[in-house]
N, C-alpha and C positions, 0 to 999 in steps of 0.2 A: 642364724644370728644370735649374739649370745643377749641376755637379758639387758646386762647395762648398756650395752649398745642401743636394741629397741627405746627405753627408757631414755636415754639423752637421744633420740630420735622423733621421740614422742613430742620430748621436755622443750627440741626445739622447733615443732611444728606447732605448736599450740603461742607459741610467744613469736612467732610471725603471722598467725592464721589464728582467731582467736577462739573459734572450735574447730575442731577439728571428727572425723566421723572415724568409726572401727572400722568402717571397710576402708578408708583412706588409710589410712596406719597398715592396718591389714597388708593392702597391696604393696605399700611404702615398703614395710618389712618384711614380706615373705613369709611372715607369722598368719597363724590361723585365727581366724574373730574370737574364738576363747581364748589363746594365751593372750592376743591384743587387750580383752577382758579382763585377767589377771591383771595385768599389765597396770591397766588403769585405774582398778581399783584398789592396788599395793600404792603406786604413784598418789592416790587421793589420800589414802592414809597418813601417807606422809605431809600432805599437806602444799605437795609442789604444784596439783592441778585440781581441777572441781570433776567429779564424775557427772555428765547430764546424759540422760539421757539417748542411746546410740553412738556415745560419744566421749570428747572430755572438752572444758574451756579452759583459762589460762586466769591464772587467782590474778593476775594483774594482766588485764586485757593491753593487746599493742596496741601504736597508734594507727590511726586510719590512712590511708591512702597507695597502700602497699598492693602491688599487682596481685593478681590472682595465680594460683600455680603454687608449687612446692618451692619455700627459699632453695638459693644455691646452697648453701651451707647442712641443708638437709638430706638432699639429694647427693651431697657429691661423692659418701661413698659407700652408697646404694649401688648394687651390682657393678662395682668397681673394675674385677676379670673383665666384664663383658665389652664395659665401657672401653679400656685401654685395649682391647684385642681389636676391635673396631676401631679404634682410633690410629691402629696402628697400619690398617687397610685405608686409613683414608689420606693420611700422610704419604702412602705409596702412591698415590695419583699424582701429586704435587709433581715438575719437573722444575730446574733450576731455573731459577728468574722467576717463574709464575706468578701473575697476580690472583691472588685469591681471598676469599672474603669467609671469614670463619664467624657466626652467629652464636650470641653468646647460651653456653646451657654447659650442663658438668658433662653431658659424651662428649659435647666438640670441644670442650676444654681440655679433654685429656690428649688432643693433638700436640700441645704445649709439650710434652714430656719425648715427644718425635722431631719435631720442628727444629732441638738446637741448634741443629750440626747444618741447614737449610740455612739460603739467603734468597727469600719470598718476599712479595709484597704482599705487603697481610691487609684489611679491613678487617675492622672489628668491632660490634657495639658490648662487647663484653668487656669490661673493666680487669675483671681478674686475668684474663688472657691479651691482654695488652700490656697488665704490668708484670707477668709471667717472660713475654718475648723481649721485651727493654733488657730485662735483669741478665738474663739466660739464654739468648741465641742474636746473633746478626741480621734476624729480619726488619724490613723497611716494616711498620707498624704506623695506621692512619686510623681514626679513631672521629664519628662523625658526632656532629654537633649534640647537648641536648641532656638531659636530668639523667641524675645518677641514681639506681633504682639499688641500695644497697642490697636487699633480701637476696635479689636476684642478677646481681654483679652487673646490670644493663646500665647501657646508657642508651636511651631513649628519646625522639624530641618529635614533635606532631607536627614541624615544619619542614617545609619543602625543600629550604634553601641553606642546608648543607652539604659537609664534603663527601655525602654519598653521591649525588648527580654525578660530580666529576670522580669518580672511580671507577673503572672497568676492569671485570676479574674474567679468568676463564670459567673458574665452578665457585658455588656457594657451597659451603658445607653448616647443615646444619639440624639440629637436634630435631623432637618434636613431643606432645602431649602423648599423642597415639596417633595409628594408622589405621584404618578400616576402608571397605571399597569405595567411601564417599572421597576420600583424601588423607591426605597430609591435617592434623589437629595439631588446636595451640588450645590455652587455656584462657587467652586476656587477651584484649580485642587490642590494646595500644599494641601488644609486643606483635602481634598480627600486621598490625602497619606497619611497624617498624620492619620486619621480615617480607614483609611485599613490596616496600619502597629497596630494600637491596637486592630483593630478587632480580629485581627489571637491568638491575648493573653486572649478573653475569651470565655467559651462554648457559652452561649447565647447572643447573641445581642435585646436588648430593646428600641424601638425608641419613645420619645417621642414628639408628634406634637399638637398645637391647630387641630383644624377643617376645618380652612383656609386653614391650609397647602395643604390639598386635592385640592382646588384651580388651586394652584400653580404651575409653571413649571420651569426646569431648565436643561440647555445643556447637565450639565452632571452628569452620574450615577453612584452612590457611590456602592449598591451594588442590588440586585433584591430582589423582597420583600421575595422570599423562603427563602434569609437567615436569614431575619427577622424572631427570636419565639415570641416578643409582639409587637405589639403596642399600646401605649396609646394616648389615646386624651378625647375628652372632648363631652357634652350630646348635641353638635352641628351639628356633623357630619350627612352627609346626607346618607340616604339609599344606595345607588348605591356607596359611598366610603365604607361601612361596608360590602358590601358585594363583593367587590374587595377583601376587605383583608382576611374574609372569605375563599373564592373562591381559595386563595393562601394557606391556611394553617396554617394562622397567627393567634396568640393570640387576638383577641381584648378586652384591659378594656377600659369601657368608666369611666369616672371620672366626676360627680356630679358638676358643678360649683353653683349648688344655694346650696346645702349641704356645698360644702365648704366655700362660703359668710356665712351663716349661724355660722360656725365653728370659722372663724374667728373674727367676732362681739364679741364674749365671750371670746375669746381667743385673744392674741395677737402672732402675729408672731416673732421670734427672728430677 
């Protein structure tokens, strides 16, 4: 990842999260805690961020009330290949007609760019990928009640008595913080609710994760991988994470990220 990249990567996880840690950038960017270092300390120079300690803060801190997790807008195109190669595997599930329920995060976003030529019943608490399939494909789109979390494209609502009860899908597909043998992680206990109250609306739950994600940790657990029947991820993953999932009874597809560069050079993506 090239410098200005890191940098407006940096510039806007600090002005949704108002410090932010070098190993969080670190892992964000695939940069090493020394160039993150550079990074920071060039960036303070200039005057766009505060260096503290382990870290940096944001010369105008944002406002309060923003979920916890990386914005959508920081994340979305962070290991991009990996994302759309998987996304391209999870869209092959789909059959015509299917009701399915897509949870909002930038992997299962990049199902949007699969989806046009499809006439699915979609759920979706993800804003950006409901007005993605309006604009650009014939799918039915239903969108449950509830606060619009801009950082994080969510719509989200702590009550019971919305149009997710009356929706039933065959598979959920949906993103995650990370995977480890405890479960499936989120980072924020609402989007947790909100991800377990649509879980219960369809048979199969479908998780899609880069290879990182195995990596990754997080406090808390969405649900244990038994309830998981696939996951997808990408031809990175290491031994000892595939046969975790394995070991659980989980579907593993791996998804080709040089097949799908390949795919894409001739093709363009919508």
């Amino acid at each position: 990842m090239h410098e200005r990249e890191r940098h407006r990567i940096i510039l806007s996880a600090v002005q949704e999260k108002s410090v932010v840690t070098i190993q969080d950038i670190s892992e964000l960017t695939e940069a090493s805690e020394a160039t993150i270092r550079r990074d920071i300390a060039a960036l303070h120079v200039q005057g766009k961020i505060r260096r503290v300690r382990g870290g940096a803060e944001a010369v105008h801190p944002p406002q309060l009330g923003n979920l916890a997790g990386r914005p959508f807008r920081v994340s979305e195109a962070v290991n991009i290949d990996k994302k759309r190669a998987i996304a391209r595997q999870a869209v092959e599930m789909c059959d015509a007609g299917d009701a399915i329920i897509i949870n909002g995060g930038t992997t299962t976003f990049q199902m949007v760019h699969y989806l046009s030529g499809h006439r699915l019943q979609v759920m979706t608490n993800s804003f950006a990928i409901a007005e993605h399939l309006i604009k650009h494909s014939k799918n039915s789109v239903t969108l449950p009640g509830g606060a619009i979390y801009r950082e994080q494209s969510l719509i989200l609502s702590p009550f019971d008595n919305d149009a997710i009860r009356n929706f039933y899908a065959r598979r959920m597909f949906i993103g995650a913080q990370g995977v480890g043998p405890l479960g499936i992680m989120e980072a924020d206990a609402l989007i947790i609710q909100s991800e377990q109250k649509l879980m219960h609306q369809a048979d199969e739950l479908v998780v899609m994760v880069d290879s990182s994600k195995f990596r990754l940790r997080s406090s808390l657990i969405l649900c244990p991988l038994e309830r998981v029947a696939t996951i997808i991820t990408d031809d990175g993953i290491s031994e000892g994470a595939a046969r975790m999932i394995e070991d659980a009874g989980v579907s593993l597809v791996i998804a080709s990220v040089a097949s799908q560069s390949g795919k894409e050079d001739s093709s363009s993506v919508a």
